[in-house]
N, CA, C and O of each residue as an XYZ file, in Angstrom:
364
protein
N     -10.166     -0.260     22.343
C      -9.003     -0.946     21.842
C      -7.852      0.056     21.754
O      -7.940      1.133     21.165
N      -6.604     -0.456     22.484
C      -5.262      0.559     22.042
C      -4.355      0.142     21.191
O      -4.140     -1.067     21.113
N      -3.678      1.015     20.424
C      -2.463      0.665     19.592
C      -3.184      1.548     17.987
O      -3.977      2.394     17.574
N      -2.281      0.658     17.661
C      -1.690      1.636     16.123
C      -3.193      0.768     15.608
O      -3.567     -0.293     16.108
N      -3.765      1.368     14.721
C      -5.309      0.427     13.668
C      -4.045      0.727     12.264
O      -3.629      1.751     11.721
N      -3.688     -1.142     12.038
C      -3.127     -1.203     10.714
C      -4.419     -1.973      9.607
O      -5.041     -2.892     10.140
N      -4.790     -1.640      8.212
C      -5.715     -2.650      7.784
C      -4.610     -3.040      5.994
O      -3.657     -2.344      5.645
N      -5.143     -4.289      5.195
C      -4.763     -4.675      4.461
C      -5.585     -4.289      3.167
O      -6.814     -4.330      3.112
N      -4.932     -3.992      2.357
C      -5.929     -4.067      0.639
C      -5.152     -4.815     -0.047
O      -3.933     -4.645     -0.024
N      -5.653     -5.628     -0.665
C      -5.130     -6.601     -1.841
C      -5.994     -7.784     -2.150
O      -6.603     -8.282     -1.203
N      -6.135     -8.317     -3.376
C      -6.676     -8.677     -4.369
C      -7.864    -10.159     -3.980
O      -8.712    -10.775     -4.626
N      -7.304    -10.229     -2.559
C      -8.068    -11.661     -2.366
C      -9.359    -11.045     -1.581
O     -10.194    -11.842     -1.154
N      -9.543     -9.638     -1.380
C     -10.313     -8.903     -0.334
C     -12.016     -8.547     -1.274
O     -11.882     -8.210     -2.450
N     -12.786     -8.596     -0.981
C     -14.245     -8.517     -1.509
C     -14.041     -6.649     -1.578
O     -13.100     -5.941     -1.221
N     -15.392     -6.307     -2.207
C     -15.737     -5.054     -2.729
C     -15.769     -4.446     -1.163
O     -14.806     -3.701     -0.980
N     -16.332     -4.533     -0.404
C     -16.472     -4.087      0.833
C     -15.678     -4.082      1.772
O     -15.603     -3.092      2.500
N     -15.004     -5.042      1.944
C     -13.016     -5.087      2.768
C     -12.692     -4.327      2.142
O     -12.137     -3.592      2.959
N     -12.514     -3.532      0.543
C     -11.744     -3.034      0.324
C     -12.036     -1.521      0.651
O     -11.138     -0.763      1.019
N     -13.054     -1.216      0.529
C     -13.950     -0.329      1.000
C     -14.144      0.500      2.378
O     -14.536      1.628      2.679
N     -13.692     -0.587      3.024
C     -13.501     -0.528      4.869
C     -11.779     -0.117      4.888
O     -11.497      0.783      5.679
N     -11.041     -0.495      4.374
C      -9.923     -0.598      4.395
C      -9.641      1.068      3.983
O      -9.046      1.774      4.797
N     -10.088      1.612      2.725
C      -9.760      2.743      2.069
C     -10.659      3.949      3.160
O     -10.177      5.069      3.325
N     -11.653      3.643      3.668
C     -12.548      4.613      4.193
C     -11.431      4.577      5.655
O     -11.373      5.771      5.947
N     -10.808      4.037      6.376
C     -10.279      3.971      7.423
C      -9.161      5.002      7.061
O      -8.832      5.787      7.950
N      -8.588      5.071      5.933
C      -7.054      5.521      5.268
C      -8.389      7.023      5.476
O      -8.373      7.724      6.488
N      -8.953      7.145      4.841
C      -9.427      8.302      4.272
C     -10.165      9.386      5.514
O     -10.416     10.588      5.425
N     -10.428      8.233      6.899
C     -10.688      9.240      7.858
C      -9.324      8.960      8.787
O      -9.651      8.684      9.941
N      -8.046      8.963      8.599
C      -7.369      8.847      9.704
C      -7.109      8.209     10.743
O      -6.268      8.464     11.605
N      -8.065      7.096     10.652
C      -8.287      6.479     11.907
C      -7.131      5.179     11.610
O      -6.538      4.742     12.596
N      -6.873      4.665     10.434
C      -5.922      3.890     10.223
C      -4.607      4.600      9.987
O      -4.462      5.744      9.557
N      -3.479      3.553     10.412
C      -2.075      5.006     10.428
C      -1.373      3.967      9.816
O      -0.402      4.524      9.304
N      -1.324      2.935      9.612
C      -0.730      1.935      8.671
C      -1.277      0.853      8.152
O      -1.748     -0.141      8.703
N      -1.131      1.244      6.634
C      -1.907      0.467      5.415
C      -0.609     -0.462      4.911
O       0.544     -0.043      4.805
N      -1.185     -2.173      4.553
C      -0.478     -3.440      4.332
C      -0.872     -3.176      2.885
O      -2.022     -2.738      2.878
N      -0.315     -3.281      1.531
C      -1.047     -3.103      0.258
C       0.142     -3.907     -0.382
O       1.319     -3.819     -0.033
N      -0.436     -4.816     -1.517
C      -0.358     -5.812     -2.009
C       0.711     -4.832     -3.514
O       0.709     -3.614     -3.696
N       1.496     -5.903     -4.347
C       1.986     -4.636     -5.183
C       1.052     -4.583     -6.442
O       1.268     -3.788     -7.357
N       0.270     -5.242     -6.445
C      -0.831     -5.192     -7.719
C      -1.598     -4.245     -7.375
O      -2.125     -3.321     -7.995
N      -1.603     -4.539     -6.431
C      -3.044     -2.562     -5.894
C      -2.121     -1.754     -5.764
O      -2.491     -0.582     -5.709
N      -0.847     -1.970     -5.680
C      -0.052     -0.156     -5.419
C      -0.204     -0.119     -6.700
O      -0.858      0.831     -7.129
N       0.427     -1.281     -7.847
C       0.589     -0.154     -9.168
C      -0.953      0.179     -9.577
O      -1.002      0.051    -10.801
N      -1.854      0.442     -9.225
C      -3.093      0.574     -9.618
C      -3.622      2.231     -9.392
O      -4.081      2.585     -8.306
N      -3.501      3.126    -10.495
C      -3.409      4.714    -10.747
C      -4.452      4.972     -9.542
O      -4.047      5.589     -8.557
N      -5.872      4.484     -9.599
C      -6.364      4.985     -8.927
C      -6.092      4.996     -7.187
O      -6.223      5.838     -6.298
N      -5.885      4.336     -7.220
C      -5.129      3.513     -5.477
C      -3.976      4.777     -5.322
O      -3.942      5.399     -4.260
N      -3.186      5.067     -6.258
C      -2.129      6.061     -5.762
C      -2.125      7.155     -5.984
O      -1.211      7.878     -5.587
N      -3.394      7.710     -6.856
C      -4.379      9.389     -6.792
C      -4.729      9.048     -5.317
O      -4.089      9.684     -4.480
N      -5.588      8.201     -4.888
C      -5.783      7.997     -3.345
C      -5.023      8.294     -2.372
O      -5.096      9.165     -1.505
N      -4.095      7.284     -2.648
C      -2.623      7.445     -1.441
C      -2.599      8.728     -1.350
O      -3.294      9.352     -0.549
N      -1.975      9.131     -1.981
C      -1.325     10.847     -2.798
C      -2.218     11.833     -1.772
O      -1.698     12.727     -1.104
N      -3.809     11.483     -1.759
C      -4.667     12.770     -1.144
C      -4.818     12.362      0.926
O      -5.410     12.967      1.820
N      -3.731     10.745      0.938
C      -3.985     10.423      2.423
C      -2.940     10.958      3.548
O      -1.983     11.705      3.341
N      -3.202     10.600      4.344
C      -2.011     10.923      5.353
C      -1.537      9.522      6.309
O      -1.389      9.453      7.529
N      -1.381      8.556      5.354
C      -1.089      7.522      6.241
C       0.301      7.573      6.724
O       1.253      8.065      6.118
N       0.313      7.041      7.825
C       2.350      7.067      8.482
C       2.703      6.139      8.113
O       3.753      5.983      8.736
N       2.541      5.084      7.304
C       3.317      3.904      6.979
C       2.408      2.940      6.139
O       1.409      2.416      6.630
N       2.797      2.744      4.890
C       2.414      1.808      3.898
C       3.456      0.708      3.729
O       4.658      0.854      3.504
N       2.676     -0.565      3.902
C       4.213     -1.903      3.806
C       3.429     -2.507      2.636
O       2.216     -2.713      2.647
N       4.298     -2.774      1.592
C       4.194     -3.860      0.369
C       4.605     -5.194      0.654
O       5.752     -5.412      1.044
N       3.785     -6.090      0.497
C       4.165     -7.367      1.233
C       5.159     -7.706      0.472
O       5.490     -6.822     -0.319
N       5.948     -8.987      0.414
C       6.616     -9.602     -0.462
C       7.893     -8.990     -0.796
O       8.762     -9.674     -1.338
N       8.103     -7.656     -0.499
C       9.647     -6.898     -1.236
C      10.739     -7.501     -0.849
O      11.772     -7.333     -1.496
N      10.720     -8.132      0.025
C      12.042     -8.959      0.050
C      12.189    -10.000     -0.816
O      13.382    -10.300     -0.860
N      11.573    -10.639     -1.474
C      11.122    -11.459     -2.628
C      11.789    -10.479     -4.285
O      12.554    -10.888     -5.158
N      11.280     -9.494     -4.181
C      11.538     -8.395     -5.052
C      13.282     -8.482     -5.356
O      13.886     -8.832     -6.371
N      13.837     -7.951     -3.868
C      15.201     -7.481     -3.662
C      15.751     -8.818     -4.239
O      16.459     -8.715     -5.241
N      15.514    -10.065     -3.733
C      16.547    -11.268     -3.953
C      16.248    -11.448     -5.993
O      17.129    -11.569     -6.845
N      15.055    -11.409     -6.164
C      14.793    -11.974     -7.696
C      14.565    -10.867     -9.046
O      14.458    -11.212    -10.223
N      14.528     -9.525     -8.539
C      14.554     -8.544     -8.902
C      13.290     -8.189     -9.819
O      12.395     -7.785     -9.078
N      12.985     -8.191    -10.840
C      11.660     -7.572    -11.817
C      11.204     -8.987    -12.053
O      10.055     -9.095    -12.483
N      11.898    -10.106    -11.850
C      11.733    -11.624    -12.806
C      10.210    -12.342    -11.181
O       9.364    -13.229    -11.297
N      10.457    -11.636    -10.211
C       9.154    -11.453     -9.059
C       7.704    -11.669     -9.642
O       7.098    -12.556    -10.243
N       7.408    -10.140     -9.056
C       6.357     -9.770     -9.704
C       6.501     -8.090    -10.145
O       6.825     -7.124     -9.454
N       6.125     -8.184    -11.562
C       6.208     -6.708    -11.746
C       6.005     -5.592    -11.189
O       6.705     -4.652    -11.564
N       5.044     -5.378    -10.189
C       4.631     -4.901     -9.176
C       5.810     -4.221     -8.148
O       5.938     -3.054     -7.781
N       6.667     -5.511     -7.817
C       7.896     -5.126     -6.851
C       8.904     -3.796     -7.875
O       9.481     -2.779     -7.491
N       8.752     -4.396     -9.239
C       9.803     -3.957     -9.987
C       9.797     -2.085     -9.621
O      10.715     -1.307     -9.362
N       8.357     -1.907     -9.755
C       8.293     -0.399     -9.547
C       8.126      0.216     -8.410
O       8.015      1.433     -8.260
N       8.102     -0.769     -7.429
C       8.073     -0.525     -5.590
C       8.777      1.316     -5.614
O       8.028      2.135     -5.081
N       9.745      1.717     -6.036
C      10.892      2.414     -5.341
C      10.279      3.883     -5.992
O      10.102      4.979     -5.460
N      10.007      3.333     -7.561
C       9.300      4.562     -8.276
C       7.591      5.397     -7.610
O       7.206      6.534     -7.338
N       7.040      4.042     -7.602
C       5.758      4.055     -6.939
C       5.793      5.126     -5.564
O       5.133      6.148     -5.380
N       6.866      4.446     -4.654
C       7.157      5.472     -3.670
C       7.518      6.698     -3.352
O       7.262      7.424     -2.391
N       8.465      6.876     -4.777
C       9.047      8.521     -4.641
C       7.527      9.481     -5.141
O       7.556     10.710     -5.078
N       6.186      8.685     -5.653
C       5.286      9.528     -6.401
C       4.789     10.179     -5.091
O       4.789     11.381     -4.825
N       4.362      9.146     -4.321
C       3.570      9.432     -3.323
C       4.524     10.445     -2.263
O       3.999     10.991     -1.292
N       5.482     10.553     -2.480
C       6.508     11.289     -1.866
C       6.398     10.685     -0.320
O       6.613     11.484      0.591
N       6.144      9.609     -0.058
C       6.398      8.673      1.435
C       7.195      8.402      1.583
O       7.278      7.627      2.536
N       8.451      8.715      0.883
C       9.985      7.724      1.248
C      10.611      8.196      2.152
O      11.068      9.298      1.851
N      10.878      7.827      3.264
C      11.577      8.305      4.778
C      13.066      7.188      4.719
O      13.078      6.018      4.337
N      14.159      7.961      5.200
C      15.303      7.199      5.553
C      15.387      7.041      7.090
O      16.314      6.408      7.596
């Protein structure tokens, strides 16, 4: 198979999707992770991030965020903070 291996984590995913999903981040073989904003704000998920080398993490929904602001989901509210931790923020 060619191209980029993107996989998803978030909340509707069983113990083992999530599992497959993080072990892919954790050997490199995935280069862009889809993550939900209830699993970004989740400490352990972003000690994780923090030790990965993924090229691109997308939070679904942030355009949802931008138009309705924190009144969303709380999750979006800290999108920007969340990002500067992991130090991933590219212009």
């Amino acid at each position: 198979m060619s191209g980029i291996k993107a996989v998803t984590f978030n909340s509707t995913q069983d113990f083992e999707e999530k599992c497959d999903s993080l072990h892919g981040i954790y050997t490199s073989s995935t280069k862009i992770f889809f993550i939900s904003p209830e699993c970004l704000i989740n400490e352990r998920i972003l000690t994780f991030l923090r030790k990965t080398k993924v090229c691109l993490f997308c939070v679904d929904e942030v355009h949802c965020a931008l138009e309705w602001g924190q009144f969303f989901r709380p999750g979006h509210y800290f999108y920007l903070h969340i990002c500067s931790k992991l130090n991933k923020i590219y212009s």
